[in-house]
N, C-alpha and C positions, 0 to 999 in steps of 0.2 A: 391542616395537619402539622402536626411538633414531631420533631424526631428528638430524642434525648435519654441521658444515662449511657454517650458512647464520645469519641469523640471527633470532631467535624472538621475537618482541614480543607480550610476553603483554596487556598492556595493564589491567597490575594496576601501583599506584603503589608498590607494594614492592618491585616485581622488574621494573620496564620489561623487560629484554631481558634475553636468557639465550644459548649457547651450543650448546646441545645441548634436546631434551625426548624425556621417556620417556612408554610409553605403555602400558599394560598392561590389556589386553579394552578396556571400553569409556571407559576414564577416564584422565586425564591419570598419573602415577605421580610417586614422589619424586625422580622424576632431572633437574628441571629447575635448566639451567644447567649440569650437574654430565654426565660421562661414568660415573661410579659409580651401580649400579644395583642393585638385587635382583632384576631377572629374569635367571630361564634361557635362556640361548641366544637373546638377542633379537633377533631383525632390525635391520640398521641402513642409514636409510637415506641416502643422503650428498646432502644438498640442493644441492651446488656453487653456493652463494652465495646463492641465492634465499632469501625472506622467508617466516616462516609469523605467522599471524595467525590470532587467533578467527575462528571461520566466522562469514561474513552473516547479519542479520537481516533480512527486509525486512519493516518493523512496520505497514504499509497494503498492501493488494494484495490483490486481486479476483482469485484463484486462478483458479479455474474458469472465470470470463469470461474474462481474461487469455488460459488454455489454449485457449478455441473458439475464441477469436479467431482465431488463428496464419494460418486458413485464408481469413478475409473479406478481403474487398477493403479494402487497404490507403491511404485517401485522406488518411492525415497530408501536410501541406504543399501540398494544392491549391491554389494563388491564386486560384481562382474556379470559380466553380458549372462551369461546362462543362469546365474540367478533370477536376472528381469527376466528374461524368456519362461523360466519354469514359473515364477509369479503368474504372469500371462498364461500358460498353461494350463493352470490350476483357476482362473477367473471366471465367476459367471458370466455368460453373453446375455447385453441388454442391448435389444435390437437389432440396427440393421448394421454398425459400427461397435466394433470394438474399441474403447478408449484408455487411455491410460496418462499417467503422467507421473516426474520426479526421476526420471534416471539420469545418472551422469556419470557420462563413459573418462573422464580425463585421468581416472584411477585403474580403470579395468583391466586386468592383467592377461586377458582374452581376445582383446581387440574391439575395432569400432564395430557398431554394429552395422547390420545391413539389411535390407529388403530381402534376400533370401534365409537370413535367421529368423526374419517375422512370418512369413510364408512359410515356416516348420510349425512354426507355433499358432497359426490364426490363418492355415489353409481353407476357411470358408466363407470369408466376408474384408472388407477393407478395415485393416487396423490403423491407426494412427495414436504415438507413443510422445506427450508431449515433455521436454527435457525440465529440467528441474528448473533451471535459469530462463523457461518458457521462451528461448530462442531458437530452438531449434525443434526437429519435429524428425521420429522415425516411422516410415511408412513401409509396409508392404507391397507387394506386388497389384493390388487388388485396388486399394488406396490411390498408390501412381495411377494406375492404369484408368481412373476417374478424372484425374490432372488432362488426358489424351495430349502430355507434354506441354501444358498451361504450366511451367514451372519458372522460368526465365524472367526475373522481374528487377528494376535499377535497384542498386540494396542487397539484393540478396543473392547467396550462394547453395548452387544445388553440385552437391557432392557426386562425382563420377569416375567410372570403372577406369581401366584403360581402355577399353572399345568406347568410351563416349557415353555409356550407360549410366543413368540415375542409380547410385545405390540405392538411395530410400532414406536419404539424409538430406534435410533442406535446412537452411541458417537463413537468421533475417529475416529481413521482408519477402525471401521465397515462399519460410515457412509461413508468415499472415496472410502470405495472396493463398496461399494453399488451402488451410484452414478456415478463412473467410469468403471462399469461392464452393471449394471442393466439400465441406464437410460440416454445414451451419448445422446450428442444434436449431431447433423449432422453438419461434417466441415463447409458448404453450409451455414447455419443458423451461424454459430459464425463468419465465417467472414461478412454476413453483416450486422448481431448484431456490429460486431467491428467498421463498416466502420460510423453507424450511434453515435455511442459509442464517437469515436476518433474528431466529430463534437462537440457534447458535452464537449469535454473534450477542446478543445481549446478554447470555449466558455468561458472557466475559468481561462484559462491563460494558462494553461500547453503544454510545449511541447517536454517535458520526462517522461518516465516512468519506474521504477522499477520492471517486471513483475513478481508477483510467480504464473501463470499456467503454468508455466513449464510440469506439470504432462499430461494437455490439450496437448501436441504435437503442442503448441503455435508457437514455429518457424516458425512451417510449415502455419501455417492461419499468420502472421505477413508477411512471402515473400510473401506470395498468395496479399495480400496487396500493400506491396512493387512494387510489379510487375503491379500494377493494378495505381500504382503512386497516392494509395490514403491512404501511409503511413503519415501524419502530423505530426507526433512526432517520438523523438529518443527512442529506446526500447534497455535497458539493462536486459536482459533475465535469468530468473534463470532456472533449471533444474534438476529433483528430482538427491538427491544424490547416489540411488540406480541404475541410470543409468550410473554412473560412469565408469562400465568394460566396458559397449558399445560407449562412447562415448571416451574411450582410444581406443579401437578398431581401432574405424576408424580417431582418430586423431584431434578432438574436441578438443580445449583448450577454458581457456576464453579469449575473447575480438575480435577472431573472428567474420569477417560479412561486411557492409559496415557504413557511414557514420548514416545514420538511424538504423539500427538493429544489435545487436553485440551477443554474448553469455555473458553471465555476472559471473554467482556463481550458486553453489550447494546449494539448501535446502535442511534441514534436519531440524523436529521436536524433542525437550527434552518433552515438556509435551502439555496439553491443554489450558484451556483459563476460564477465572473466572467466564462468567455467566454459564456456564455448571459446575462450581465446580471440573474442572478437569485439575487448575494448579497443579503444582508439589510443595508443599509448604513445606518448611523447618519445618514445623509442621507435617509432616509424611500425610498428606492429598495429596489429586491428582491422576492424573496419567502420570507412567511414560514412555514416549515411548521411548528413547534414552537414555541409561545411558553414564554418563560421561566418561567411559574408550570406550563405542561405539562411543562415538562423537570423540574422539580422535584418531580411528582409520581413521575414515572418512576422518578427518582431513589433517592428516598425507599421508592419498592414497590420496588426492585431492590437496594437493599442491605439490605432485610427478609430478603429469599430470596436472600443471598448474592453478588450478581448487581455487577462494577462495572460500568459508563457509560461506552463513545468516543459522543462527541458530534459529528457533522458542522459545521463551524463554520468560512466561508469570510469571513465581510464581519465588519467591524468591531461593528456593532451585532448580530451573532448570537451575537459571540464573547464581548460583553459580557453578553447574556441569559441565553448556556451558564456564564462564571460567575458571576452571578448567583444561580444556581440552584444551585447546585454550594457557593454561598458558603452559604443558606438552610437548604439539607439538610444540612450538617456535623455539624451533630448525630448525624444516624442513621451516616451512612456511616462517619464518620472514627472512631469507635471499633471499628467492623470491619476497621480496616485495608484497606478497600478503594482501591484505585490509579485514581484516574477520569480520564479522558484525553479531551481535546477533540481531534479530527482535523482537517490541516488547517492553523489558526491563522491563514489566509492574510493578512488584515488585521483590525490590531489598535487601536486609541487607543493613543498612548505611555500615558496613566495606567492603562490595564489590563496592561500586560506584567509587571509587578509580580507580580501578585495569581494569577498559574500556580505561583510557589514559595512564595506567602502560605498559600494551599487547599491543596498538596501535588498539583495536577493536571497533568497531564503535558501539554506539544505535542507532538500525535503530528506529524508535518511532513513538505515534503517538498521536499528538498533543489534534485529537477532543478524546480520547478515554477518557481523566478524565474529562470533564464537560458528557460525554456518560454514565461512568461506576461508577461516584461517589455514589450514592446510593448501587449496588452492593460491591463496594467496602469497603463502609463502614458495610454493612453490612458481608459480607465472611470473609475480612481482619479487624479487629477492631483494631487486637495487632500487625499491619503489615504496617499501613496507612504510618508511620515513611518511608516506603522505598517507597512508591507508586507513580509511574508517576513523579521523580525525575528528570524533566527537567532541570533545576537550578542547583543543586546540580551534575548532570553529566557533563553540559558544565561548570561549574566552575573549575571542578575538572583537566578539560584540555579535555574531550572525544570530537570524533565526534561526531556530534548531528544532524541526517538527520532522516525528518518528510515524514510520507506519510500518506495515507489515510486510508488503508487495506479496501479501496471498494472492493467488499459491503459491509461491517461490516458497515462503516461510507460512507457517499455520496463522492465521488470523486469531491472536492471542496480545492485545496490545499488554498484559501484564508481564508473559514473556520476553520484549521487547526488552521493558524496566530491568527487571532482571538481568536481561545479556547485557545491556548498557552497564547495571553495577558491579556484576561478578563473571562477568563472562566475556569481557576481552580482555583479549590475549596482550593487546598494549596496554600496558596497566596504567600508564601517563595518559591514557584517553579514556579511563574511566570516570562515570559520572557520578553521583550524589544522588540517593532515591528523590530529593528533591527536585536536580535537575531534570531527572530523565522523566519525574513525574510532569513537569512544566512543558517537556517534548511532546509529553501523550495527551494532556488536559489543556494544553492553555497556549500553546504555540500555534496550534493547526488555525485556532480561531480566528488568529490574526490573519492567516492568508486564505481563509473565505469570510473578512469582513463582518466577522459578527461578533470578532471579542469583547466590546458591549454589551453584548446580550446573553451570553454563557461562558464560559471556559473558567470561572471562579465562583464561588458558592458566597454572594454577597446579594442585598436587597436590589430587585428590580431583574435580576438575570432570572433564564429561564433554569425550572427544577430539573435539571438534568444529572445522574448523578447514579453515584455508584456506593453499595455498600460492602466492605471488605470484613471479614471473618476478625480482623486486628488491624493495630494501625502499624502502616510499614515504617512510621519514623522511627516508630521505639523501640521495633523486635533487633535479634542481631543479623548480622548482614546474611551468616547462615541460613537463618528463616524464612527469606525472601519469595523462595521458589516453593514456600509452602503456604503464601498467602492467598484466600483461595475468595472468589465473588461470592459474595450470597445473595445480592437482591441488585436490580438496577432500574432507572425511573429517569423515563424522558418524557419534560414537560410537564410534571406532577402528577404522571399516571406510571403507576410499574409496571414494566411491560418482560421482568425477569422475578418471578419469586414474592410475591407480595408477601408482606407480615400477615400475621404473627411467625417468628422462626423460633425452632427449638433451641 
């Protein structure tokens, strides 16, 4: 196959842009730039002006949550409790659970909510309502009363009356013990939530993903997938850190798997997340789940058994903890070559943004989260903004800098991302270059699953992974940006979004 008459941004510093590219099974071939080929008879197809680019990565995203989601009640942007409540009121019931997700009470001018406002609204089955920051969880009466008081777990905070009573509000690792005991979706339902998920997602260019439901037993719905030949995208897999003895057990390392599906890195949380108020802030505020001599042991067992470290790390003092530790354990890790990556980064101390390209640790980030969080953020962090969403200031500094979504938090849109990174934050000193933020989405992620050899650039011998754009975003003006829209996308030399011919 020839692609040509458009034009090709590989996003390789040798050959920015080309004229034509070849394509031959599943990998790029010697004809970029060039119309001279050594294939037979090869299709060609004529771009009529349009842009191709590396396919997406999106290097945070909660796959399988993301995919059930599609179906809950959607309460992103309520302004107040009795908005979500009448949302929820007006929802169709699908099964035995009512679900929902995206509300956030830190604005509501009504109050927190609580298990008897859900019980007005969802008086005939257990609801469960999950926050937009996916830290928190509101349940009903119905819901709790399936917990039979299973809610008390280290980590996590379950909100109460003054008699002692559960509102119907759980933080943390209440709400995961909650959710992952009290309330599992059926494998059956997540893989083909995933299957319609993964249509979506190629729809927008992507055709990588960074996955942390690890905790879901993800692997297992990902092969089920696989097997079913309707994986579309490469999946670098995380895997809670607490599974770490069982997965030395039987011999688990990372980057096992095949061409699509690999193991990737250990999660493990330091603290919360800011619109629930329960970052870890260097102001003695937050909560902390992971202290820094814990993270360093993690550490240190995980790059014994192969194993690198994302680190959840939202407040300035967790981020300092996570390197910290990272700083401590270099010994063991850093001669394994292992890529260890803090997630997140959200706020930082200016004197720690340095020390991400000092360690060699990657911000994993996330681009839409400061045109998302700026209001919260000016409001929680006022004497803190100085470190906030430090795009800029970390790829200068020399760090990797690899964006993803954290869908569902944010809609699984890596072009969106692009966007908020060049016209949509609020620190305008931390805005990026559609170059850079393009290198965040295409070419960053590759380095910390190990394969930027093999794709993340559109050069001979990498795989045809790749994405076609309606224009190219170097040339339009910055106004245009948020109207650049996917038309086809092609992983491994097969299009698995829109095939040619297009009008």
């Amino acid at each position: 196959m020839i692609l040509e008459n458009g034009v090709i941004r590989t996003l390789d510093p040798a050959l920015p842009s080309a004229r034509s590219l070849a394509i031959a099974g599943d990998r790029i071939a010697g004809g970029v730039g060039v119309h001279e080929t050594a294939l037979a008879s090869p299709d060609v197809v004529d771009l009529g002006g349009r842009a191709v680019l590396p396919g997406f990565t999106d290097a945070h995203v909660h796959f399988p949550t993301w995919a059930a989601v599609q179906r809950d009640v959607k309460l992103e942007g309520c302004a107040s409790k009795a908005e979500a409540l009448d949302r929820v009121r007006r929802a169709e019931r699908h099964g035995r659970w009512l679900r929902g997700h995206g509300w956030r009470d830190a604005d509501w001018p009504d109050g927190n909510p609580t298990r008897h406002d859900l019980d007005e609204a969802v008086p005939d089955r257990p609801a469960m309502l999950v926050s937009k920051d996916y830290h928190a969880l509101w349940l009903n009466s119905a819901a709790l009363a399936l917990a039979g008081g299973d809610l008390e777990v280290p980590g996590g905070v379950v909100v109460r009356d003054e008699a002692g009573e559960p509102t119907g509000l759980l933080y943390e690792e209440s709400a995961w013990h909650f959710k992952n005991r009290h309330a599992v979706i059926p494998a059956d339902e997540y893989v083909e939530a995933m299957r319609h998920g993964l249509r979506l997602a190629n729809e927008r260019g992507v055709v990588a993903l960074h996955d942390k439901d690890g905790w879901l037993g993800a692997v297992g719905l990902w092969e089920r997938l696989e097997q079913q030949q309707s994986l579309t995208a490469r999946v670098w897999q995380s895997a809670p850190a607490e599974t770490l003895p069982q997965l030395r057990e039987v011999g688990l390392r990372s980057g096992l798997g095949s061409p699509l599906l690999r193991l990737g890195y250990l999660k493990t949380f330091m603290d919360g997340t800011l619109g629930s108020q329960t970052a870890w802030m260097l102001d003695g505020s937050g909560v902390v789940i992971t202290s820094s001599d814990q993270l360093e042991e993690i550490v240190r067992a995980a790059a014994e058994a192969g194993w690198p470290v994302g680190v959840h790390a939202i407040g300035d003092a967790a981020n300092r903890a996570a390197l910290d530790a990272f700083e401590r354990s270099r010994d063991v890790w850093e001669p394994r070559g292992l890529r260890q990556r803090i997630e997140h980064a959200q706020c930082l101390a200016p004197e720690d943004v340095a020390r991400f390209a000092e360690l060699g640790v990657a911000a994993s980030v996330q681009f839409s989260h400061a045109p998302s969080d700026e209001h919260l953020a000016k409001r929680f962090w006022p004497d803190t903004l100085d470190g906030a969403y430090s795009f800029r200031s970390l790829l200068e500094s020399g760090a990797v800098l690899a964006n993803g979504s954290d869908a569902p938090v944010e809609e699984l849109d890596p072009w969106a991302g692009v966007v908020a990174a060049v016209l949509g934050h609020w620190r305008e000193d931390q805005r990026l270059t559609v170059a850079e933020a393009l290198h965040a989405v295409c070419v960053a992620p590759t380095w910390l699953s190990y394969d930027e050899r093999v794709r993340g650039t559109l050069v001979p011998g990498r795989y045809a992974d790749l994405v076609v754009l309606d224009r190219d975003p170097f040339s339009v003006e910055p106004g245009e940006l948020p109207d650049v829209r996917v038309v086809a996308t092609m992983l491994a030399g097969r299009w698995v979004h829109n095939p040619p011919p297009w009008d």
